[in-house]
MOPAC internal coordinates of N, CA, C and O (Angstrom, degrees):
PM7 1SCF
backbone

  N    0.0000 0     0.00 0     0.00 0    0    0    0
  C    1.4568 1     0.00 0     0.00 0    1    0    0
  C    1.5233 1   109.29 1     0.00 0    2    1    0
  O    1.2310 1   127.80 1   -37.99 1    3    2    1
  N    1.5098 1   102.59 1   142.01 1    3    2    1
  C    1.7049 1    88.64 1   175.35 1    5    3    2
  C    1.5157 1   115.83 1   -90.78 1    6    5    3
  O    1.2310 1   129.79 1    29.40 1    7    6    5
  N    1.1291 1    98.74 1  -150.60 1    7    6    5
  C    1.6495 1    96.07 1   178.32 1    9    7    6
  C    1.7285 1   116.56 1   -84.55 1   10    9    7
  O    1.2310 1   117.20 1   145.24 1   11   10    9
  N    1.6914 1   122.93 1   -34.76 1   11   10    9
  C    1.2450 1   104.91 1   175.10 1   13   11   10
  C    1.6265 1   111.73 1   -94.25 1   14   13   11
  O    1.2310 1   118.78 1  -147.43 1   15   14   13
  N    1.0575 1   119.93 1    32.57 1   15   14   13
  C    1.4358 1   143.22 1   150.02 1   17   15   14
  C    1.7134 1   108.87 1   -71.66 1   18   17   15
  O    1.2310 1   132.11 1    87.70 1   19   18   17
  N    1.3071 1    94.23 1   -92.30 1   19   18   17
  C    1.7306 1   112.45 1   157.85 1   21   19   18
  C    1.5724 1   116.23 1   -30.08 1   22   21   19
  O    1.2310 1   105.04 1   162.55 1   23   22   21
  N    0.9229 1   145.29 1   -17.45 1   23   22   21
  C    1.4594 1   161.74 1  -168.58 1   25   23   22
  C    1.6738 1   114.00 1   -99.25 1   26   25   23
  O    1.2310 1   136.28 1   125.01 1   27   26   25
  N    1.5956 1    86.09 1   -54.99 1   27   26   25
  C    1.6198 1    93.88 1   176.41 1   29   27   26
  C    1.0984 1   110.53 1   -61.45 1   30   29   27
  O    1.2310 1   118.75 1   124.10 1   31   30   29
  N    1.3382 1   119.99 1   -55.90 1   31   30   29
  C    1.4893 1   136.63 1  -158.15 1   33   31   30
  C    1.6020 1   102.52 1   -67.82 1   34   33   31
  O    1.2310 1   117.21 1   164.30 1   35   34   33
  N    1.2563 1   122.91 1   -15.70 1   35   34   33
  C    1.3177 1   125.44 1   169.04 1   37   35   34
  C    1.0753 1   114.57 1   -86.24 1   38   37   35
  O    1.2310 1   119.34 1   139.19 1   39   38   37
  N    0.9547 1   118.87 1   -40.81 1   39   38   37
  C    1.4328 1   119.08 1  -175.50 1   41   39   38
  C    1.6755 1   108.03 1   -77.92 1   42   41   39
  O    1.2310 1   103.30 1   162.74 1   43   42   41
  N    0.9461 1   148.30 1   -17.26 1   43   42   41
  C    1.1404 1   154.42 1  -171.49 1   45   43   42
  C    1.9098 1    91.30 1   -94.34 1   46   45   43
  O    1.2310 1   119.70 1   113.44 1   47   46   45
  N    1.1043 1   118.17 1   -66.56 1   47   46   45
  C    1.6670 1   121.06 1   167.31 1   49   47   46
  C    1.4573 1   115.38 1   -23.12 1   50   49   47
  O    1.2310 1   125.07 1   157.67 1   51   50   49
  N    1.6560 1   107.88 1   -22.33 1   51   50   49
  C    1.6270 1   121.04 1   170.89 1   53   51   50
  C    1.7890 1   104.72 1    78.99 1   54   53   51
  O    1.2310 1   129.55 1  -140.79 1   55   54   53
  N    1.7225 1    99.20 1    39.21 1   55   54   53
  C    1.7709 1   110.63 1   162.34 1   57   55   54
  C    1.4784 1   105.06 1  -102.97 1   58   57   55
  O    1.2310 1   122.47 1   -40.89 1   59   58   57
  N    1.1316 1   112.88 1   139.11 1   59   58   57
  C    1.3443 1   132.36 1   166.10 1   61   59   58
  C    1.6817 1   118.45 1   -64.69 1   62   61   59
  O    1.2310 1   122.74 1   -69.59 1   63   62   61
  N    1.2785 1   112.35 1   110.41 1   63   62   61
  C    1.7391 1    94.93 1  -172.94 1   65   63   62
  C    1.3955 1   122.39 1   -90.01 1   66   65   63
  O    1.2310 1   109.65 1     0.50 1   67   66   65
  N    1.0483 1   137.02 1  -179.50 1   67   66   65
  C    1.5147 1   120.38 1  -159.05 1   69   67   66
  C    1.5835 1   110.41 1   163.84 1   70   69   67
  O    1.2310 1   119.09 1   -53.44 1   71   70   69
  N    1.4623 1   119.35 1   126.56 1   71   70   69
  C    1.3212 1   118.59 1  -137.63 1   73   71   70
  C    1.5117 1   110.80 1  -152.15 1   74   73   71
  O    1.2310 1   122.81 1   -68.70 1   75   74   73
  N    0.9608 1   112.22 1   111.30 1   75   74   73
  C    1.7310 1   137.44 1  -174.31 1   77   75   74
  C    1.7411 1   108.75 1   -46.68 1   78   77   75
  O    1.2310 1   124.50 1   -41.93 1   79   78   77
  N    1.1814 1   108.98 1   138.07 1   79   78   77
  C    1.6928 1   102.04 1   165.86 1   81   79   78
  C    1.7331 1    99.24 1   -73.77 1   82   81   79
  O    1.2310 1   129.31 1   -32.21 1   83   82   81
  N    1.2009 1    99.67 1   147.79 1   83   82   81
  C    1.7521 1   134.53 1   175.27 1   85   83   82
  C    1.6788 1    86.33 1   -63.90 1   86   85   83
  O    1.2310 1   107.79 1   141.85 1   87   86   85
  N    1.2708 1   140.39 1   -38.15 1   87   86   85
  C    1.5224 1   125.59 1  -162.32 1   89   87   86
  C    1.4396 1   112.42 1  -157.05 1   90   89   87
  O    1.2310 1   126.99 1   -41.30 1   91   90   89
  N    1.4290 1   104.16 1   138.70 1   91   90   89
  C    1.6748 1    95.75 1  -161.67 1   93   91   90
  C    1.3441 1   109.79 1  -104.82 1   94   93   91
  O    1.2310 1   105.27 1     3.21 1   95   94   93
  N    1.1927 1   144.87 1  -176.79 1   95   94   93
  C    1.1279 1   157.97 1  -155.27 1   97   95   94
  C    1.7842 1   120.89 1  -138.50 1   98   97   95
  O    1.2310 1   123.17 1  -100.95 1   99   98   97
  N    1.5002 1   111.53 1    79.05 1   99   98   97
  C    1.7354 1   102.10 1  -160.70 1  101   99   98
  C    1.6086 1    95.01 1   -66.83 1  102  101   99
  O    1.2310 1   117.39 1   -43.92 1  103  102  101
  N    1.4758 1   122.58 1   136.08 1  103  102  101
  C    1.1621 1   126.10 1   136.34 1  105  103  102
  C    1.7582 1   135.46 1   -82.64 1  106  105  103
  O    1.2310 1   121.18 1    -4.83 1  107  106  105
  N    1.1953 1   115.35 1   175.17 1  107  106  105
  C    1.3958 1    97.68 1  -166.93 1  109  107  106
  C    1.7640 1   147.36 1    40.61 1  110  109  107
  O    1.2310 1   119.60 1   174.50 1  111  110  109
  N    1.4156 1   118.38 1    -5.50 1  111  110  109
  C    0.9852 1   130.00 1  -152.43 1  113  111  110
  C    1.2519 1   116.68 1   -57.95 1  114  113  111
  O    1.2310 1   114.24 1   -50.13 1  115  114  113
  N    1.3347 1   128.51 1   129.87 1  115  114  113
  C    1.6870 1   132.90 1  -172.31 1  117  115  114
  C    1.4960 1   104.12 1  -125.51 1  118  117  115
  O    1.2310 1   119.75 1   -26.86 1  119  118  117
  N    0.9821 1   118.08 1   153.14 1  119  118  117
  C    1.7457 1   108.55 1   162.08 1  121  119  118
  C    1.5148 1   106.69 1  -144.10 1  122  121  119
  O    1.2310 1   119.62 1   -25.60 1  123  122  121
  N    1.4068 1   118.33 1   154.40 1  123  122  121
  C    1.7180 1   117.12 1   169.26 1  125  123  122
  C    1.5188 1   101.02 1  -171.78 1  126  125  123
  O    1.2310 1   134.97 1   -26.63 1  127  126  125
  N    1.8108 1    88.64 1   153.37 1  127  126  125
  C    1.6116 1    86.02 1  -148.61 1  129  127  126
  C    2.0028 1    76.87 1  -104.90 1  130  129  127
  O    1.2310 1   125.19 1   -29.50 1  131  130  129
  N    1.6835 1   107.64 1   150.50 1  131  130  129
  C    1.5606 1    97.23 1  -151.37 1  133  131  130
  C    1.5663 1    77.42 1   -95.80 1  134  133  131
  O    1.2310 1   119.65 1    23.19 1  135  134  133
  N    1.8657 1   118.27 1  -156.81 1  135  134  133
  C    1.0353 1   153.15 1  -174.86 1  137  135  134
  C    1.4654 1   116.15 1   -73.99 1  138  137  135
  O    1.2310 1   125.24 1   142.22 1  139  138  137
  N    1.3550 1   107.53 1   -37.78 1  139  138  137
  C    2.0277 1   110.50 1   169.70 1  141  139  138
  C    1.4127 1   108.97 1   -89.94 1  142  141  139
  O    1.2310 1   113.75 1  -175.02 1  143  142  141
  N    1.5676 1   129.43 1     4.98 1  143  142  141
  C    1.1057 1   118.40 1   177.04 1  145  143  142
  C    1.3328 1   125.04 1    94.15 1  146  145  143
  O    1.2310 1   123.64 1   175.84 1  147  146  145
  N    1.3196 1   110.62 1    -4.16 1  147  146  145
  C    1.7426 1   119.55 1   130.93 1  149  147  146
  C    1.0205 1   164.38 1   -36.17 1  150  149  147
  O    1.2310 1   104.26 1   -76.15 1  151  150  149
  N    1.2656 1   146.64 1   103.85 1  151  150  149
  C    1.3342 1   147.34 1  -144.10 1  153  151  150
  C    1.6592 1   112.62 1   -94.75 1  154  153  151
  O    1.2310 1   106.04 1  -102.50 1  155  154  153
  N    1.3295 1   143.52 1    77.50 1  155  154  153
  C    1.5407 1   154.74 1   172.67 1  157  155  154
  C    1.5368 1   100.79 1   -45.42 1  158  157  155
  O    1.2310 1   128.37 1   -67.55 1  159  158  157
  N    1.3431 1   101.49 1   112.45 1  159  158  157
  C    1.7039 1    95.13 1   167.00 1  161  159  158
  C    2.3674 1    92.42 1  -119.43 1  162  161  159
  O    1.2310 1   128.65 1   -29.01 1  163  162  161
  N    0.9290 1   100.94 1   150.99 1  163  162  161
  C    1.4641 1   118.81 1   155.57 1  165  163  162
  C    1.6731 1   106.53 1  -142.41 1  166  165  163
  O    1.2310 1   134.83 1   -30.96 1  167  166  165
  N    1.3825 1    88.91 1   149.04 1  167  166  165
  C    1.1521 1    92.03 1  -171.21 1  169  167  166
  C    1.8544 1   104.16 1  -177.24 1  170  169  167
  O    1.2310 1   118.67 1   -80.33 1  171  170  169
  N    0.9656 1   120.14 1    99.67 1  171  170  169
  C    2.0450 1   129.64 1   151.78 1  173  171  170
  C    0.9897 1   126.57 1   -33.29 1  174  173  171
  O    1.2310 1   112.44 1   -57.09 1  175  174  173
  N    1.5314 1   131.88 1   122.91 1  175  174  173
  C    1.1445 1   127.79 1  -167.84 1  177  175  174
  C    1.7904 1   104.13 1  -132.83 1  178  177  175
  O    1.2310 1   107.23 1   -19.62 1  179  178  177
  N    1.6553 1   141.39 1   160.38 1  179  178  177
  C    1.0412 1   150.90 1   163.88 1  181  179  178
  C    1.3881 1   101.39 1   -50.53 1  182  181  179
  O    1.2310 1   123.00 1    -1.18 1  183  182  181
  N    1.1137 1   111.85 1   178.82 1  183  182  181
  C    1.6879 1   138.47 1   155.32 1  185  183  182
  C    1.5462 1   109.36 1   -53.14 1  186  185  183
  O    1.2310 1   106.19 1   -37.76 1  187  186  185
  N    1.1114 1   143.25 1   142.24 1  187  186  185
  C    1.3411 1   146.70 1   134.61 1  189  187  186
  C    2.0116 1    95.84 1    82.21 1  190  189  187
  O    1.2310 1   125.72 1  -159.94 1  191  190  189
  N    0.9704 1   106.61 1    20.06 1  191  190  189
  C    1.3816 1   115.46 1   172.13 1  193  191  190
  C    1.9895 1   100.57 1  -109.66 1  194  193  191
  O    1.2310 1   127.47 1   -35.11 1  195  194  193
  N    1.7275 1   103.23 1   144.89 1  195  194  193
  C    1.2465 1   117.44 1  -168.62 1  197  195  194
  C    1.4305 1   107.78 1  -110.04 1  198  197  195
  O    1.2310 1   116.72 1   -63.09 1  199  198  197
  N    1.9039 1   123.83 1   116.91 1  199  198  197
  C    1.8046 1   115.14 1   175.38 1  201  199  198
  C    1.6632 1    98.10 1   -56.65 1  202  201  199
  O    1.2310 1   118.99 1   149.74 1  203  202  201
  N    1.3137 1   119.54 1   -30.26 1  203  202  201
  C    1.4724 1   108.83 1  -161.23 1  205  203  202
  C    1.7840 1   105.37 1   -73.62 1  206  205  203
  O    1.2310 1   121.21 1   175.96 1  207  206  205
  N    1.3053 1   115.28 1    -4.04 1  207  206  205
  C    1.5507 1   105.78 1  -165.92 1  209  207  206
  C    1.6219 1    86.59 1  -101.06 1  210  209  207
  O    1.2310 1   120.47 1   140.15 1  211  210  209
  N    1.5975 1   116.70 1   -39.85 1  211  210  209
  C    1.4592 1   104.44 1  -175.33 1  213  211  210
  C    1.5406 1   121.94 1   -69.31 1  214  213  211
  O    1.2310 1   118.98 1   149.39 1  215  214  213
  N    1.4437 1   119.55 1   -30.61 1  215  214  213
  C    1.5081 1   144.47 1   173.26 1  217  215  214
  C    2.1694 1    85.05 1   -52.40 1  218  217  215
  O    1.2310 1   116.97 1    90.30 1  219  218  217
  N    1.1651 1   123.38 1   -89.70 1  219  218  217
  C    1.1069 1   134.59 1   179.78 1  221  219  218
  C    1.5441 1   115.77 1   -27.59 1  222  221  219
  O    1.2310 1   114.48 1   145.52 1  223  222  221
  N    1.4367 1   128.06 1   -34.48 1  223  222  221
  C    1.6464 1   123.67 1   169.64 1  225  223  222
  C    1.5480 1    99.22 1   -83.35 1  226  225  223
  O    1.2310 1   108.63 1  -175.23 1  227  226  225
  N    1.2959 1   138.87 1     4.77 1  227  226  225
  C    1.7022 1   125.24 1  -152.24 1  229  227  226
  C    1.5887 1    88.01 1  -122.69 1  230  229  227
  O    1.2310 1   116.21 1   152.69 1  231  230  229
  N    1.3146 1   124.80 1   -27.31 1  231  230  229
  C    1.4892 1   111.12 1  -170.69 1  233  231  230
  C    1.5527 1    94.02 1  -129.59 1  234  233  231
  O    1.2310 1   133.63 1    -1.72 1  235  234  233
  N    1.2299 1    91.25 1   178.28 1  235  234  233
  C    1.7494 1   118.12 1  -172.56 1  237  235  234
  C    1.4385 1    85.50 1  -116.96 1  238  237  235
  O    1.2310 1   130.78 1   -45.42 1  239  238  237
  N    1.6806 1    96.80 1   134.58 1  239  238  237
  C    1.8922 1   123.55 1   177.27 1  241  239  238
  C    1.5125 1    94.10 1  -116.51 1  242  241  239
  O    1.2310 1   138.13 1   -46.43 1  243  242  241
  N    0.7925 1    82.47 1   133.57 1  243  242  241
  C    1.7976 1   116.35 1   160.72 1  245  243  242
  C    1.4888 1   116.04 1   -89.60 1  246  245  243
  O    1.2310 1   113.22 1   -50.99 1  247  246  245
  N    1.0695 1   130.41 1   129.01 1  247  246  245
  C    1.9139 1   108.73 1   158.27 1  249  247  246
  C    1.7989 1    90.14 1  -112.08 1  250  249  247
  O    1.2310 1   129.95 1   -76.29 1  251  250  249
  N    1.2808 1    98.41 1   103.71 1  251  250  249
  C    1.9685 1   105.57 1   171.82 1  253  251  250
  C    1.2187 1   105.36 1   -60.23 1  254  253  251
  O    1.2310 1   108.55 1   138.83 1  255  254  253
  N    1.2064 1   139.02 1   -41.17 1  255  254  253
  C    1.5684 1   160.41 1  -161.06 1  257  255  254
  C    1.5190 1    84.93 1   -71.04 1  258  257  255
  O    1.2310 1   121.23 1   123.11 1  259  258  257
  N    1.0787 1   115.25 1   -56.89 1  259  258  257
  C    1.8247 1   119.78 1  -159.71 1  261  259  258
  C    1.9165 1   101.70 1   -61.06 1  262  261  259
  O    1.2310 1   129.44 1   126.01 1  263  262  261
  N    1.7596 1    99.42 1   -53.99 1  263  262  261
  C    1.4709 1   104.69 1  -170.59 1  265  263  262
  C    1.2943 1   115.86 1   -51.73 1  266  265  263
  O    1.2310 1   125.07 1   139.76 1  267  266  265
  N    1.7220 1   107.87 1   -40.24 1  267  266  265
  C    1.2716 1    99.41 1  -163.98 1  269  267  266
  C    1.4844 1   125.74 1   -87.17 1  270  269  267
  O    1.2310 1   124.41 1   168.73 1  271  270  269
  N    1.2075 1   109.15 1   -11.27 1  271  270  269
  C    1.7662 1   130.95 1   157.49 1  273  271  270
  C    1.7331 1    97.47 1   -52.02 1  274  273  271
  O    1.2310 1   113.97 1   123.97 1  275  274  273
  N    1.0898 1   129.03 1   -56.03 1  275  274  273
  C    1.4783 1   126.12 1  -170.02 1  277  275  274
  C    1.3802 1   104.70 1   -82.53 1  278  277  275
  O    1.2310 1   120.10 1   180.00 1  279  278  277

């Protein structure tokens, strides 16, 4: 099924649909890297916007767990 398949069928289930902007908008944003070598982000976000999705485009992840299996 695609998605306005999936959509219908929700909505008929009697869910309300409701739908995130594609790109968020930081307000306020400051950053400073502290005294132990930490990186301080603040930063404001809209409604229905996620810190964990913006945190996630700003740094590079590792999975160590992943490397060392390979």
């Amino acid at each position: 099924a695609d998605g306005a398949e999936i959509g219908s069928f929700l909505e008929r289930m009697g869910l309300d649909l409701a739908y995130r902007p594609a790109r968020a908008l930081l307000d306020d944003f400051y950053w400073q890297f502290c005294d132990d070598g930490s990186l301080r982000l603040d930063f404001a976000l809209g409604t229905g916007c996620y810190a964990t999705a913006v945190v996630a485009e700003l740094v590079q992840y590792n999975d160590v767990k992943r490397e060392r299996e390979n």
